[in-house]
C-alpha positions in Angstrom: -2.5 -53.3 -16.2 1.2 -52.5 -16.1 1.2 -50.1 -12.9 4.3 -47.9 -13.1 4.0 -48.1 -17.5 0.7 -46.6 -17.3 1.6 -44.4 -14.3 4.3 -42.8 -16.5 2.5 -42.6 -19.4 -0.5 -40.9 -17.9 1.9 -38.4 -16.2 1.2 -39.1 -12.6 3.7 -38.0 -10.0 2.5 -40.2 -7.5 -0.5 -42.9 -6.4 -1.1 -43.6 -3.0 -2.6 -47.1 -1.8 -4.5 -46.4 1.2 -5.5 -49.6 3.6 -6.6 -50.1 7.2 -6.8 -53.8 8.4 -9.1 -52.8 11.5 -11.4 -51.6 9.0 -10.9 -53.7 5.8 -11.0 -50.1 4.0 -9.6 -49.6 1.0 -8.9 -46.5 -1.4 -6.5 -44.8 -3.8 -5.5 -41.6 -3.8 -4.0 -40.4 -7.3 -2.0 -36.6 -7.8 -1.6 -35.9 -11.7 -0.1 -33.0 -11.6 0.6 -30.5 -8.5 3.2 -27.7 -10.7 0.7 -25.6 -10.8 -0.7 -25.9 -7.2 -1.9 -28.2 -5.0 -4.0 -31.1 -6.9 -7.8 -30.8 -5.9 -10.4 -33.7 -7.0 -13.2 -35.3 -5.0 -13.7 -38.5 -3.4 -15.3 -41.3 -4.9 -17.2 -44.0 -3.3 -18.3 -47.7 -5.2 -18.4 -50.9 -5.0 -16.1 -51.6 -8.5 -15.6 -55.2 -9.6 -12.3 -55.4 -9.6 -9.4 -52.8 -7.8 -8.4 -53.0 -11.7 -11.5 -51.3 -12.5 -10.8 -48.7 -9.6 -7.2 -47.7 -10.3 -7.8 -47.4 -13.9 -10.8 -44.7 -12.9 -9.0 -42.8 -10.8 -6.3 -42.6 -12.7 -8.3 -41.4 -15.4 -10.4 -39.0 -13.1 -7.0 -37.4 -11.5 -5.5 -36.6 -15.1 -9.1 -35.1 -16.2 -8.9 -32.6 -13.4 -5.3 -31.6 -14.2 -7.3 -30.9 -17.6 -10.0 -29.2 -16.0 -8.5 -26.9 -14.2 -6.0 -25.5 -16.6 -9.2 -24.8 -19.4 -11.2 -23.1 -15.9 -8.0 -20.9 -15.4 -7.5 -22.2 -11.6 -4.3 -22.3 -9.8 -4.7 -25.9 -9.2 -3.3 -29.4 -10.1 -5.3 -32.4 -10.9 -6.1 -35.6 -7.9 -8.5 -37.5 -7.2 -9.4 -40.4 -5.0 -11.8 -43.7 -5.2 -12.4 -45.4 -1.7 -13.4 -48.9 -2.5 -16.9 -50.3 -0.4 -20.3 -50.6 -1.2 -22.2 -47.9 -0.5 -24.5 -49.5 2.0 -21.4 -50.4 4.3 -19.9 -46.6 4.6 -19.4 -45.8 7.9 -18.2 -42.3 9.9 -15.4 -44.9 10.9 -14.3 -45.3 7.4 -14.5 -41.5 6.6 -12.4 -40.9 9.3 -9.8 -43.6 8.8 -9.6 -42.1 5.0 -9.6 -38.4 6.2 -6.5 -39.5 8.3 -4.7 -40.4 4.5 -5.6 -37.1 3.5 -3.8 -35.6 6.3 -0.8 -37.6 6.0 -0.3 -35.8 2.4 0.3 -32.5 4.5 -2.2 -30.5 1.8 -0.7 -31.7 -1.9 -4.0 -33.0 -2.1 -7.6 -31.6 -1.1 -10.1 -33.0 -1.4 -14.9 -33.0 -1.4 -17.8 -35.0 -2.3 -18.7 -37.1 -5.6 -20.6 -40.3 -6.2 -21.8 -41.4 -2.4 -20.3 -38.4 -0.7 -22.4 -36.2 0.6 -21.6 -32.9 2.4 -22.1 -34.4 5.5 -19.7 -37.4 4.9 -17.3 -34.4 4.2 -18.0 -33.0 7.5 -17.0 -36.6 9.2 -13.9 -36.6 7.0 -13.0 -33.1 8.4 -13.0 -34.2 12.0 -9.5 -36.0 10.6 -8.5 -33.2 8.0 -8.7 -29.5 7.2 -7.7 -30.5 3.5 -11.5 -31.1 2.2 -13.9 -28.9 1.1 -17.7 -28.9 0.7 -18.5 -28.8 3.8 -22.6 -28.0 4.0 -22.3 -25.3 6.0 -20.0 -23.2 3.4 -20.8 -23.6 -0.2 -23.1 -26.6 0.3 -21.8 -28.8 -2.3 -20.9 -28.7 -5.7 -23.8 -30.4 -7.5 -26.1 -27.1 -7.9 -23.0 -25.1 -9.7 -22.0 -27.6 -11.0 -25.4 -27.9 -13.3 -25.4 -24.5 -13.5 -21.8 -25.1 -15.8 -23.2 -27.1 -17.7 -26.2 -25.4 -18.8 -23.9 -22.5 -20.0 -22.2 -25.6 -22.0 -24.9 -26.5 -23.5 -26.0 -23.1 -24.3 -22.3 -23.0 -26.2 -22.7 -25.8 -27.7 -26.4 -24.7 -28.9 -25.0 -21.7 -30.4 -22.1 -23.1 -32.4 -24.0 -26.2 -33.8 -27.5 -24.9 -34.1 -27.0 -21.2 -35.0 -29.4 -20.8 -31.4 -29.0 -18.3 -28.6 -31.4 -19.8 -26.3 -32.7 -23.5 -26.1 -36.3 -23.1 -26.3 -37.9 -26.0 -28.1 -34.7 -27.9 -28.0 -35.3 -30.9 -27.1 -32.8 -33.0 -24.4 -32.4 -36.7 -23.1 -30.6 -36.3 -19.7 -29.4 -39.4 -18.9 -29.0 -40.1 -15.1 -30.7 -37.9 -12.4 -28.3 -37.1 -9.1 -28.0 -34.2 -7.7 -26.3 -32.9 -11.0 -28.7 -34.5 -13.4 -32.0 -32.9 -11.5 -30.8 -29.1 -11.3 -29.5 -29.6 -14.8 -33.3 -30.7 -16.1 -34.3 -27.4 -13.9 -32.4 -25.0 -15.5 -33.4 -26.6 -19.1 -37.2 -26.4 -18.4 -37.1 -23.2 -17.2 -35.6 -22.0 -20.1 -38.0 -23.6 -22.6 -36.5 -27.1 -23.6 -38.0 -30.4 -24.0 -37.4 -33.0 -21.2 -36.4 -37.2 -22.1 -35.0 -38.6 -19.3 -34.0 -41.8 -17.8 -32.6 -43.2 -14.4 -32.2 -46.7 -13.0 -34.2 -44.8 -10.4 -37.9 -45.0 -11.2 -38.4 -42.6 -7.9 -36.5 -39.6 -9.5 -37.4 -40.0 -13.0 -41.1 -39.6 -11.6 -40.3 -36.8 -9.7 -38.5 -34.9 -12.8 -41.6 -36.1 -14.9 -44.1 -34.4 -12.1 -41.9 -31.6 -12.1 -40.9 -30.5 -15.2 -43.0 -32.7 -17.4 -40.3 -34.9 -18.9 -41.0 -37.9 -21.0 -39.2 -40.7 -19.6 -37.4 -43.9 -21.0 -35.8 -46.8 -20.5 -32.3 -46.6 -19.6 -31.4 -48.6 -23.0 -33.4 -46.5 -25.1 -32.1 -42.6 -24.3 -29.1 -43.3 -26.5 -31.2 -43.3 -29.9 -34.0 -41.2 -29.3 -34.9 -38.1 -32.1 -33.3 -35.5 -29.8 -30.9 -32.5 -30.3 -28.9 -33.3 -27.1 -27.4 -36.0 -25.5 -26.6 -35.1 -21.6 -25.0 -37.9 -20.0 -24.5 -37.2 -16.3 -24.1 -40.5 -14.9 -21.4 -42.7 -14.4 -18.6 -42.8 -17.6 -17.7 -44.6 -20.5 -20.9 -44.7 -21.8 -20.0 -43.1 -25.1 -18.5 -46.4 -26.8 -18.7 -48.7 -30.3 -22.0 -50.0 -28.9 -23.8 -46.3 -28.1 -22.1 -44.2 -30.5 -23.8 -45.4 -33.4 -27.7 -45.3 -31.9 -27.0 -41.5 -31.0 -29.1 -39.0 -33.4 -28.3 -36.2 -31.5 -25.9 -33.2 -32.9 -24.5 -32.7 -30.0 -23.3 -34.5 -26.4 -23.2 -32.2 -23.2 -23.4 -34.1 -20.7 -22.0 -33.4 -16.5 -20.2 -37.2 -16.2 -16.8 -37.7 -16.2 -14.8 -39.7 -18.5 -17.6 -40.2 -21.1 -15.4 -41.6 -23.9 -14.7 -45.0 -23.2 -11.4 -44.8 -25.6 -11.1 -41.0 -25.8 -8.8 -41.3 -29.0 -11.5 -44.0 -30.8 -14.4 -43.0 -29.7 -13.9 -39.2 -30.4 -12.9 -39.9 -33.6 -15.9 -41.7 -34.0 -17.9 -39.0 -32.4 -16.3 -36.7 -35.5 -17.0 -38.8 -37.8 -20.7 -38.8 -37.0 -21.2 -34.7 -37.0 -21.5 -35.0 -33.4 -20.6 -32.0 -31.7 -19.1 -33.4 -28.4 -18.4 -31.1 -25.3 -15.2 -32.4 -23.5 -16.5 -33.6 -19.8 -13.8 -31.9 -17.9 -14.4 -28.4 -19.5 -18.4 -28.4 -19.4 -18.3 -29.7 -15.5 -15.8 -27.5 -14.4 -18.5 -25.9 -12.2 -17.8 -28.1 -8.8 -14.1 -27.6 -9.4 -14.5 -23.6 -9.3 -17.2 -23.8 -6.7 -15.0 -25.4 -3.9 -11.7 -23.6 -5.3 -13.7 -20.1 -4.3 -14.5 -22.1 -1.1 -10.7 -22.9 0.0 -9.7 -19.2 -0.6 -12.5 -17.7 0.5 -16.0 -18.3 -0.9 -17.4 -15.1 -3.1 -20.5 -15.9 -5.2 -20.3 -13.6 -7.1 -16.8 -14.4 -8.0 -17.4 -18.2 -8.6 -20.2 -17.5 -10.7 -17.6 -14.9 -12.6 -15.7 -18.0 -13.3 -18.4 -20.2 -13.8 -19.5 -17.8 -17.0 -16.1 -19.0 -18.6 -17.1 -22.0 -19.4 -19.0 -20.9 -22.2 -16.3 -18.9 -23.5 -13.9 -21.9 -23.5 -16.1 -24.2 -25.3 -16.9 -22.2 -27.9 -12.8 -21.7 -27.9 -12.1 -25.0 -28.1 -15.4 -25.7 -30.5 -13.5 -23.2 -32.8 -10.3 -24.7 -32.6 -11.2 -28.0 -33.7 -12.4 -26.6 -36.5 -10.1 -24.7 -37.6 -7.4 -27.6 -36.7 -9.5 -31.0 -38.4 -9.2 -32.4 -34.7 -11.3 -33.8 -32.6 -12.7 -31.4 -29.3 -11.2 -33.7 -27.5 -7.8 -32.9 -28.7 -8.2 -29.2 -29.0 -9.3 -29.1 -25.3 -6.0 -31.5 -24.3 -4.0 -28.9 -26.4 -5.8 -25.8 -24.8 -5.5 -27.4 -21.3 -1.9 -28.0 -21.8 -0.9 -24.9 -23.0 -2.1 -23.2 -20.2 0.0 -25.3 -18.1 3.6 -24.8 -19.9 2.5 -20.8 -19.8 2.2 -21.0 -16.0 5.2 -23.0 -15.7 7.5 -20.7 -17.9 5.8 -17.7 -16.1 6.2 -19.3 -12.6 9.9 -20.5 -13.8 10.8 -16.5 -15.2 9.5 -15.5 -11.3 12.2 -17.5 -9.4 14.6 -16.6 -11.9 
């Protein structure tokens, strides 16, 4: 990877290599875009094979919440940040050492909890920082809302591709069960749909099984099942040459980021197939709004206001494509985008 040719062709303003030889730590912090506030995105923690492998994610992860922001209407700009180490090895020293990068950035970035982050990993990183949200005793964590989103996705989607109002007797393979994954599957059974799930985690899938009385799979078998859905909500890049062409499903809905492997290629091919896909950073905009409502002032009622929009969007953006012969990709970059240039021309007109 050329650094500062990628960089500039993603539109970053600025990545940040974080290091602490006590520690051996490691992370990267990447701000996409702060003109329309400062850039909010979780932390990250895994044990990637190659600091390749972890730039080009979080470069990819800080632009997608630039994205999601503008299509959720918040007054935020897009970051993000991976912190490098196996999960088994995290340690409140490490938090803290990273916290203490957060701080230096003086609040142009802030920061909560995503893969092997939990809300009281947040709490450690805030002895260092008051630029993180997500703390458990606030909000709790973005995971619950967050499936909450994308149910209302799904619903969207059910409505513009299967004429549908509800999802009763539709039937879904979910595939990865976190704390995402398992209040998604709650919300579908209790509103009538048909469980196929899969986890490298044979503890949770028999838990959702016991629960909601899912059928479950193997992991390599969820991509061609006889399903309406798709819901990926585990790790990314998993809709590729190699899966795109087992999926039967009509549509993908799905909580994990950066699902297209190539997201020019691979949503074409997505097109192509009649397969109605929502855009990841528009159906999971639910954490995003949760811990926005939590900086300012957390109000339920108005985070769940929000949280409703997410319907509306995606069936704007469903429309769109349509209309336009792109892909929903596309008419969700174009949608995001023009959201941005309105608030910079209106922001520009104000200090006029």
């Amino acid at each position: 990877m050329k650094l500062f040719e990628t960089v500039k062709e993603m539109g970053h303003e600025q990545v940040l290599f974080c290091h602490d030889k006590d520690l051996d730590f490691k992370a990267i912090i990447a701000l996409h875009d702060t003109s329309l506030g400062p850039a909010m995105g979780a932390t990250r923690l895994w044990s990637y094979a190659s600091e390749q492998d972890a730039l080009r994610d979080v470069l990819r992860l800080s632009r997608g919440m630039t994205y999601k922001a503008a299509c959720a209407n918040i007054p935020v700009g897009g970051g993000k940040a991976v912190i490098i180490a196996n999960p088994d090895n995290k340690t409140d020293e490490m938090l803290r050492a990273y916290g203490r990068f957060v701080n230096s950035l003086k609040g142009r970035f802030i920061t909560g909890q995503d893969v092997n982050i939990t809300p009281q990993d947040v709490s450690t990183i805030r002895q260092e920082t008051n630029y993180v949200v997500g703390v458990e005793e606030k909000s709790g964590g973005p995971a619950p809302i967050t499936a909450m989103g994308v149910f209302l996705g799904v619903k969207a989607a059910v409505e513009f591709r299967l004429n549908k109002t509800d999802v009763a007797g539709i039937k879904v393979a979910v595939q990865g069960l976190g704390n995402v994954g398992k209040n998604l599957c709650k919300h579908l059974h209790e509103n009538g749909a048909k469980l196929f799930v899969t986890d490298i985690s044979r503890e949770k899938t028999d838990e959702i099984k016991c629960l909601y009385g899912a059928t479950v799979v193997e992991p390599n078998e969820i991509y061609s099942l006889d399903v309406d859905i798709f819901s990926p909500c585990a790790l990314g890049g998993i809709l590729n040459s190699a899966t795109i062409p087992q999926i039967k499903a009509s549509i993908v809905a799905g909580a994990a980021n950066n699902q297209l492997e190539d997201e020019v290629l691979h949503g074409k091919i997505l097109e192509a197939k009649r397969i109605l896909y929502c855009p990841d950073y528009v159906i999971n905009a639910g954490g995003l709004i949760n811990v926005y409502n939590e900086m300012i002032g957390y109000d339920e009622e108005r985070a769940f206001q929000q949280l409703n929009n997410i319907h509306d969007t995606l069936l704007e953006i469903f429309s769109r494509a349509q209309k336009q012969e792109i892909t929903t990709h596309e008419a969700s970059k174009r949608l995001a985008e023009d959201r941005i240039l309105k608030a910079k021309h209106l922001k520009a007109m104000a200090l006029a």
